[in-house]
C-alpha positions as CSV (number, residue, x, y, z in Angstrom):
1,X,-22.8,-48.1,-78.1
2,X,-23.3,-51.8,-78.9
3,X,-26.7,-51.6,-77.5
4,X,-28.0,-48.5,-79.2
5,X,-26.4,-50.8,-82.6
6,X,-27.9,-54.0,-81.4
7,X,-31.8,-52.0,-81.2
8,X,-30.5,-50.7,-84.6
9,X,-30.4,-53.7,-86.3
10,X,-33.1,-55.2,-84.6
11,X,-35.8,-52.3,-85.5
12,X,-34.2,-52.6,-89.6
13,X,-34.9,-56.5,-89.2
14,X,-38.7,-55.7,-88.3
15,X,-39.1,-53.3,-90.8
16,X,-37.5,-55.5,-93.6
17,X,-39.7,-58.6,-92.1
18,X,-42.8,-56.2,-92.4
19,X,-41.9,-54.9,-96.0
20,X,-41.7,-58.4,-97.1
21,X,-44.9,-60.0,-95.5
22,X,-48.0,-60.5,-97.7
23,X,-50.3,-58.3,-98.4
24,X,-54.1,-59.7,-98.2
25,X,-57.0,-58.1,-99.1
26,X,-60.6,-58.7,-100.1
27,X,-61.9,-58.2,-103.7
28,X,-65.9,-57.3,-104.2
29,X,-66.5,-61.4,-103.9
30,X,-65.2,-61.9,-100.7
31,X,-62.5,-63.7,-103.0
32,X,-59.5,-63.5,-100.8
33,X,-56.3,-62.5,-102.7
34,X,-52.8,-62.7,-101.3
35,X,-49.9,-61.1,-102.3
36,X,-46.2,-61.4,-101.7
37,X,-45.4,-57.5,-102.1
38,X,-47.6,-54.8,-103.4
39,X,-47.8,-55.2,-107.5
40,X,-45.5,-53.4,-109.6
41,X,-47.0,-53.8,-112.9
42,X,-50.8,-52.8,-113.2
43,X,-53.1,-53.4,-115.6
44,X,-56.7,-51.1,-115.0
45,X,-59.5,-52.4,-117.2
46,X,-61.5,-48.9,-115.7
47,X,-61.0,-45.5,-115.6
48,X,-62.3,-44.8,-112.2
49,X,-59.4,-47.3,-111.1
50,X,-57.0,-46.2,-113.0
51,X,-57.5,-42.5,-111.3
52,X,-57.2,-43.9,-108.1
53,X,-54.2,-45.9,-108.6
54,X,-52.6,-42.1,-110.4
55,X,-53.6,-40.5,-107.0
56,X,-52.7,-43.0,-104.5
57,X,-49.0,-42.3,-105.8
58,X,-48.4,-45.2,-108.0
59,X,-49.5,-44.2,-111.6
60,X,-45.7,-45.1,-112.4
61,X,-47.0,-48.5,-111.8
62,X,-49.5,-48.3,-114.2
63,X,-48.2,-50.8,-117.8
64,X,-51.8,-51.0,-119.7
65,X,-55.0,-49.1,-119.5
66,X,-58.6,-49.7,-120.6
67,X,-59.2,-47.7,-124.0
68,X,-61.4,-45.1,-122.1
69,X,-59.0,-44.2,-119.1
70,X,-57.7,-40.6,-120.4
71,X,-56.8,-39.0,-116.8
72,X,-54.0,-37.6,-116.1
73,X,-52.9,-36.8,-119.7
74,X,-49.8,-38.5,-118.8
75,X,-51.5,-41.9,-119.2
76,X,-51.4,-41.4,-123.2
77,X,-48.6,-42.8,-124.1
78,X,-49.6,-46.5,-122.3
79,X,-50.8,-49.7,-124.3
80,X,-54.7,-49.6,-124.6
81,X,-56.1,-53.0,-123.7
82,X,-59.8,-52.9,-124.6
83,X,-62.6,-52.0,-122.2
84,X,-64.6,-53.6,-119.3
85,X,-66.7,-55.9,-121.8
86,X,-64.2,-56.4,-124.9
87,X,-60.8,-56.4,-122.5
88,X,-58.2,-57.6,-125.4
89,X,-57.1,-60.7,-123.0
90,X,-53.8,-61.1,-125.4
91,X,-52.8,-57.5,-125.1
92,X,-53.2,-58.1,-121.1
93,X,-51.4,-61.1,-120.8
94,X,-48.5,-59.8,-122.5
95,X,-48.0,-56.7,-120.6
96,X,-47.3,-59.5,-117.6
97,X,-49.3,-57.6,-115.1
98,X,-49.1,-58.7,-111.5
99,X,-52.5,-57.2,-111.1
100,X,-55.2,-56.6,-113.0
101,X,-57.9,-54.2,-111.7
102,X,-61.4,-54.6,-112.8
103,X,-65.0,-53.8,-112.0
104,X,-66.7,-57.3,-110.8
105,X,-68.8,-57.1,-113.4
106,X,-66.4,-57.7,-116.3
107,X,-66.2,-60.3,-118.4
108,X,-62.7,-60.8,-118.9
109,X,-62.1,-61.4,-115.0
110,X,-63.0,-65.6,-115.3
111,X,-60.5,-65.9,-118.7
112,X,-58.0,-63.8,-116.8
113,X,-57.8,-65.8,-113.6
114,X,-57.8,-68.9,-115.3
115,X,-54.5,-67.7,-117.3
116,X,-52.8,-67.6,-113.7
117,X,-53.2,-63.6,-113.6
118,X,-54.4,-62.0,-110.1
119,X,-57.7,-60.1,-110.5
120,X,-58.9,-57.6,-108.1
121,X,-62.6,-57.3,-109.1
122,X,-63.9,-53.9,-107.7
123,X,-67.6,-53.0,-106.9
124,X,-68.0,-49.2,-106.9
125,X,-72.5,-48.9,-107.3
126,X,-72.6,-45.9,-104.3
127,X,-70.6,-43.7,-102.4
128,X,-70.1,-45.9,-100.0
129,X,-68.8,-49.0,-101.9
130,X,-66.2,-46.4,-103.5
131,X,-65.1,-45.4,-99.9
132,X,-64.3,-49.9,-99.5
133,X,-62.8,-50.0,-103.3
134,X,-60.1,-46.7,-102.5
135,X,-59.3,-48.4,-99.5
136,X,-58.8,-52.1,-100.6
137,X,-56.6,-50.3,-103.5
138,X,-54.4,-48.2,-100.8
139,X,-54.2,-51.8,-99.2
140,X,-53.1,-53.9,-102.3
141,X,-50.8,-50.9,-103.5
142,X,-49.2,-50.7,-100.1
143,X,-50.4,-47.1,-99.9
144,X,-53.0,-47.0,-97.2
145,X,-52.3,-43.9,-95.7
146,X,-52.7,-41.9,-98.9
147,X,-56.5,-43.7,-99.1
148,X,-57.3,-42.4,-96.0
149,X,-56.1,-39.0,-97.1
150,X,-57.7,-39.2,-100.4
151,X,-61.0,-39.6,-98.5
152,X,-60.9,-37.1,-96.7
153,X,-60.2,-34.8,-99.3
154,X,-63.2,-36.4,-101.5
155,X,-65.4,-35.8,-98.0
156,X,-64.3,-32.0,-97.6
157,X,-64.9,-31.1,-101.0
158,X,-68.5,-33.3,-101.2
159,X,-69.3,-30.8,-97.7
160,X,-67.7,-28.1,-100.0
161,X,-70.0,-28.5,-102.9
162,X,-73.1,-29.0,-100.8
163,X,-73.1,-25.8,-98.7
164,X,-72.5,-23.7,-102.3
165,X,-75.8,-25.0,-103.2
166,X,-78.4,-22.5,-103.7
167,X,-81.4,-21.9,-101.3
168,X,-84.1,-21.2,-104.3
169,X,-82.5,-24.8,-105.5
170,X,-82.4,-27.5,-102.5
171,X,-84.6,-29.7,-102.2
172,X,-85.6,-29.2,-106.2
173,X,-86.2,-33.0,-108.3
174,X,-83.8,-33.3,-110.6
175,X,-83.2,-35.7,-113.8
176,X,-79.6,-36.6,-114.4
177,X,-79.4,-38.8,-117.8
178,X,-76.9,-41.0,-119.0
179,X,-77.5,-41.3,-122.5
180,X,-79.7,-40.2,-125.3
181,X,-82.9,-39.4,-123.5
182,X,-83.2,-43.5,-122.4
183,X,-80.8,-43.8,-119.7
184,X,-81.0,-42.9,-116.3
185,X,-79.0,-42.2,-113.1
186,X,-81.3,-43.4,-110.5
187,X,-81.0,-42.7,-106.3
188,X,-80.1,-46.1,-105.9
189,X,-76.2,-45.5,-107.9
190,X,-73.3,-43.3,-106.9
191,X,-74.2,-40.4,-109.0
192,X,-77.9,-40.9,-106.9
193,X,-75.5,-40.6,-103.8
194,X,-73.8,-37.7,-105.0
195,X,-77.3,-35.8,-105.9
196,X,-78.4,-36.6,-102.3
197,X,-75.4,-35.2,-101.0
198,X,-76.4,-32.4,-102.7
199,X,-79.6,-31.9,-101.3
200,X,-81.2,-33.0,-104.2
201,X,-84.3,-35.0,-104.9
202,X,-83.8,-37.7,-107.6
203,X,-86.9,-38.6,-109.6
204,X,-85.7,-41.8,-110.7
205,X,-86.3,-44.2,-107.8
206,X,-84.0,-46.6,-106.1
207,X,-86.2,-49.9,-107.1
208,X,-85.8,-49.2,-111.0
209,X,-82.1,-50.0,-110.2
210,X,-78.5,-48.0,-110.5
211,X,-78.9,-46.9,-114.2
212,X,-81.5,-48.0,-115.5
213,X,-83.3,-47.9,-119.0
214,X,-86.4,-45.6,-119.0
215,X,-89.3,-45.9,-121.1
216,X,-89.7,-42.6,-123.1
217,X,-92.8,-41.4,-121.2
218,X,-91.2,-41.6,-117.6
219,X,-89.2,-38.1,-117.5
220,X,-92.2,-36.4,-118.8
221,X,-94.3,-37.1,-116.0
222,X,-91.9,-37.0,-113.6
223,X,-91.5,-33.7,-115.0
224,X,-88.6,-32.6,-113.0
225,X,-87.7,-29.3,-112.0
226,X,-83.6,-30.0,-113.1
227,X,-82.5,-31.6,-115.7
228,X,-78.4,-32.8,-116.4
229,X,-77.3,-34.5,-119.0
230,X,-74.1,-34.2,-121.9
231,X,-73.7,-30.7,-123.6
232,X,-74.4,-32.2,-127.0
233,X,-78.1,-33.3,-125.9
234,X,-79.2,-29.9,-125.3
235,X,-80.0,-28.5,-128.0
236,X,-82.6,-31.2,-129.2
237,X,-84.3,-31.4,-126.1
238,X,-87.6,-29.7,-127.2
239,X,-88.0,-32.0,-130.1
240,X,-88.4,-34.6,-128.1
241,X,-91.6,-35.9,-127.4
242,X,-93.4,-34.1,-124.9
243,X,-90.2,-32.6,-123.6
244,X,-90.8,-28.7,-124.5
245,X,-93.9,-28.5,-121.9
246,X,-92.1,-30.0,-119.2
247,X,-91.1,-27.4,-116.8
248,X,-87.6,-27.7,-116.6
249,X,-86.9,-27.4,-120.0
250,X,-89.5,-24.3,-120.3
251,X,-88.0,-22.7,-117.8
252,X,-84.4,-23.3,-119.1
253,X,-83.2,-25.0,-115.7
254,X,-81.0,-27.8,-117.8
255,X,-77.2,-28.4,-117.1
256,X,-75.3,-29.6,-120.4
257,X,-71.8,-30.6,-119.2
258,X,-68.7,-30.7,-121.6
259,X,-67.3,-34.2,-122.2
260,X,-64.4,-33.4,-120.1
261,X,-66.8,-32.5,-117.6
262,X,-69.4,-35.2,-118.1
263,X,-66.7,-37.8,-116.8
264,X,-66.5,-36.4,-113.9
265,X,-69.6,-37.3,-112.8
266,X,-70.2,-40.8,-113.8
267,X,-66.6,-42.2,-112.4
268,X,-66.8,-43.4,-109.2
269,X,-63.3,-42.1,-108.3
270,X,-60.6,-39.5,-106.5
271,X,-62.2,-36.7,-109.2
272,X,-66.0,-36.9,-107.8
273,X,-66.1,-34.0,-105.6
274,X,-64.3,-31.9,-109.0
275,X,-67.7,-32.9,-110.6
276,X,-69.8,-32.5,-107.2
277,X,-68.2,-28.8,-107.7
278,X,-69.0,-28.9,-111.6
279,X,-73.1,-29.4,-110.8
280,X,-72.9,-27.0,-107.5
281,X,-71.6,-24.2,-110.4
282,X,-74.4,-24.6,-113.1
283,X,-76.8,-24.6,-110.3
284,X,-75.5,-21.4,-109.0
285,X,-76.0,-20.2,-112.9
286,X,-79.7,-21.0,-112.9
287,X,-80.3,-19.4,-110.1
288,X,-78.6,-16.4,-110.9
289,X,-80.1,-16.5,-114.9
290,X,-83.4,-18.1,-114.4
291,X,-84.5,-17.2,-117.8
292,X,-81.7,-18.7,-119.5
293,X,-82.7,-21.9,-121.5
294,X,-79.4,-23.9,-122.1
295,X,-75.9,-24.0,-120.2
C-alpha cells in the first residue's frame, strides 16, 4: 500500500514538474521565445490567429482583438486594438497581455517588444508555413494535441474539396482577385496553394510575388477561363476595360463570394478548407449553369 502511494506521489510530482517547465518555441525569426507557462491573456493583432487560438480551445484566453477579427461571433464583445499596420500600442499595453500574436510583418512588433511585451511574430505566405504557425501556437498555448488534430481536419476537408471538383473544370486557369480589379492572388501565396490543391491553374505566376499589384492589362491577356473575386465586383466587370471580351466573363464562369464568404478564403487559418468547400460549390454551379453570367 505504501508503495502503490509512494509511485502516487512520485507520478503527481512529475506531472506538476512538467506543467511548470517552460515552454519554448520559435517565432517566424528564428527569434527564440521562452515562457514560464502557456499565456493566459492574449492579445491577436490578426484574424487568422485569432481563429486558431478560438479552435485550439483557448478563445477564453483571448483579452483584445485586431479590429477585423469577427469569428466566432462570440469575439464581439472584446476590446478592439487596431490592425496589423495601425495596432493602437496603448490599447495593447493596457490589456497586460502575456502574449501578443502578430504576423512578422507588423509594424507594431519592434514598439511592442521594446515595452517588455512577448511577441510571437507569425509567418503564414502558403499552406505550408500555416501547417508551422498552427503548430508553434498549439505549442505556445500548451495545446499541441488539438494542432495536430486541427490539421488533420483542415487536410481531410482540403482532399474533401478537391475530389468535388468538376471534370469539365480541372485543370481550367483561373483569376482569383483581391481587390478592385488591381490586386492579385498569385501561385506563389496560400490562396495560390489552395487553387493548386484544387487542381487549378493560376494565371498569376509565382515570380510577380504572393499578392501582387497587377497592371490593368495583365488579366486581359491572360484571359482566364475562371474568374473569383468579392460579390460586389461583379456586376461592373464588363465595364471594365477590355474585360467583356475575355472569355470568362462572356461565358459567365465568374465566382462573386459574399463578404462572409470572401474571408474565408484569404485567412490563412482553421476555416480554409470551409472556403476550399465555398470555391468547390460555385464551381459545381458553373458547370451545371454554363450560361449563367454572375454567381
Amino acid at each position: 500500500m505504501i508503495r502503490r502511494l509512494l509511485i502516487l506521489l512520485a507520478a503527481l510530482a512529475l506531472a506538476a514538474g512538467a506543467a511548470a517547465a517552460p515552454v519554448v518555441v520559435r517565432d517566424a525569426r528564428g527569434t527564440e521565445l521562452r515562457l514560464q507557462a502557456p499565456p493566459q491573456r492574449i492579445v491577436s493583432l490578426l484574424p487568422s490567429l485569432t481563429e486558431t487560438v478560438w479552435v485550439l480551445g483557448a478563445g477564453d484566453r483571448l483579452v483584445g482583438v485586431d479590429r477585423f477579427s469577427n469569428w466566432p461571433p462570440a469575439l464581439a464583445a472584446l476590446p478592439r486594438v487596431g490592425g496589423m499596420e495601425d495596432a493602437i500600442i496603448e490599447a495593447v499595453v493596457a490589456l497586460r497581455p502575456d502574449l501578443v500574436l502578430a504576423s512578422d510583418r507588423s509594424r507594431a512588433s519592434d514598439r511592442l517588444e521594446a515595452l517588455g511585451l512577448r511577441v510571437l511574430r507569425v509567418h503564414a505566405e502558403r499552406h505550408d508555413d500555416m501547417v508551422e504557425a498552427m503548430r508553434t501556437l498549439g505549442l505556445a498555448l500548451g495545446r499541441r494535441a488539438e494542432a495536430e488534430r486541427l490539421l488533420v481536419r483542415l487536410d481531410r476537408e482540403l482532399a474533401a474539396a478537391a475530389a468535388r471538383v468538376p471534370a469539365a473544370l480541372r485543370g481550367r486557369r483561373v483569376y482569383f482577385e483581391i481587390h478592385g480589379g488591381s490586386w492579385g492572388a498569385g501561385a506563389g501565396s496560400f490562396v495560390g496553394d489552395t487553387l493548386a490543391r484544387l487542381g487549378l491553374v493560376n494565371v498569376v505566376p509565382a515570380e510577380l510575388g504572393p499578392f501582387p499589384r497587377l497592371n490593368p492589362e495583365f488579366v486581359v491577356r491572360a484571359d482566364p477561363d475562371l474568374l473569383l473575386m468579392q460579390q460586389r465586383d461583379v456586376v461592373g466587370l464588363a465595364a471594365r476595360p477590355g474585360w467583356a471580351a475575355m472569355s470568362a466573363v462572356r461565358g459567365g464562369r465568374v465566382c462573386g463570394f459574399a463578404p462572409e464568404r470572401f474571408e474565408l478564403l484569404i485567412r490563412p487559418g482553421p476555416r480554409l478548407g470551409e472556403g476550399a468547400a465555398a470555391i468547390v460549390d460555385c464551381l459545381q454551379r458553373l458547370a451545371s449553369e454554363p450560361a449563367a453570367t454572375t454567381r
